[in-house]
C-alpha positions, 0 to 999 in steps of 0.5 A, spaced: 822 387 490 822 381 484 826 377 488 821 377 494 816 376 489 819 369 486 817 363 489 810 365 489 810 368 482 814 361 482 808 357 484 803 361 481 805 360 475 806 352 476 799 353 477 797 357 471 800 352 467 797 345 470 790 349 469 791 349 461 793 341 461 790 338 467 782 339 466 784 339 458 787 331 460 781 330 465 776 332 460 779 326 454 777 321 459 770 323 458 770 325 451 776 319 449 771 317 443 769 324 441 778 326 442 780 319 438 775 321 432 777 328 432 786 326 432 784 321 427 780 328 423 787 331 423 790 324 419 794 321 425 796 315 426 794 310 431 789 316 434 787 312 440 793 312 442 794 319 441 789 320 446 792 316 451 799 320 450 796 326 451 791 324 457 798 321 460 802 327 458 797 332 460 793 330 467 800 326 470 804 333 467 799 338 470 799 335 477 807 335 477 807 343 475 801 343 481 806 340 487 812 342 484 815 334 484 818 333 478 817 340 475 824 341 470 822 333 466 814 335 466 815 343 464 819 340 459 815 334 457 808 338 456 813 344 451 815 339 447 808 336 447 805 343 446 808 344 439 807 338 437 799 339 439 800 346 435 803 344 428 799 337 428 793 341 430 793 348 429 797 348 421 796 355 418 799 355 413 795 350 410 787 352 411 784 357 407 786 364 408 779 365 411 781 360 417 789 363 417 788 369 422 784 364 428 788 358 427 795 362 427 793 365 432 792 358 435 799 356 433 801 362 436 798 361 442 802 354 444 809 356 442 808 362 447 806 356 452 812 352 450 816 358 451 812 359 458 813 351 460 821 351 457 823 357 463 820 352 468 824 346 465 831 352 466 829 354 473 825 349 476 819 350 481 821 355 486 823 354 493 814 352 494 815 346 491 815 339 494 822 338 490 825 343 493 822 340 500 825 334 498 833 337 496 831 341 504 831 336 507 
């Protein structure tokens, strides 16, 4: 059953991971002044050319995960992105015990995705990808 199910769970799964990075990338542009303020709230160096990373990273990496081109480098990319956003962003273990249940929470949520991310950097995109149409041909 699951292995007529793989390359539509496959893509439903890229799917689900480039709507958590491509309007999240897309919405920086909009909102650059208030996102370089809030990266330099968090005391990061350089915080517009964290923005610009991130942009990159999130918009350029989403739209791979959406096609299917590129999908192991991008899947890749965006996990290490994702825990390096979660330590830099989501410290729980340095906030008031008051903020350490959400903000844990928060951490928590990003390695789950990394987890997420780094099963499509192993196993690729599936047979619904426009990198597999490519090998096909």
């Amino acid at each position: 059953m699951f292995n007529a199910l793989q390359n539509p769970l496959a893509l439903l799964g890229r799917l689900l991971m480039a709507y958590l990075f491509l309007p999240a990338g897309l919405a920086k542009i909009s909102g650059f002044d208030y996102m370089t303020q809030y990266v330099a709230s968090a005391g990061l160096p350089a915080p517009a050319l964290g923005v610009v990373i991130a942009i990159v990273v999130e918009v350029i990496g989403g739209a791979a995960l959406v096609l299917g081109l590129g999908t192991r480098l991008a899947a890749l990319v965006l996990a290490v992105f994702t825990v390096v956003a979660a330590v830099a962003f989501h410290p729980y273990w340095s906030v008031p015990a008051e903020s350490q249940m959400i903000v844990s929470l928060l951490f928590n949520k990003n390695i789950a995705i990394a987890g997420g991310l780094l099963v499509l950097a192993a196993f690729g995109g599936g047979a619904w990808s426009l990198e597999a149409k490519r090998t096909a041909k």
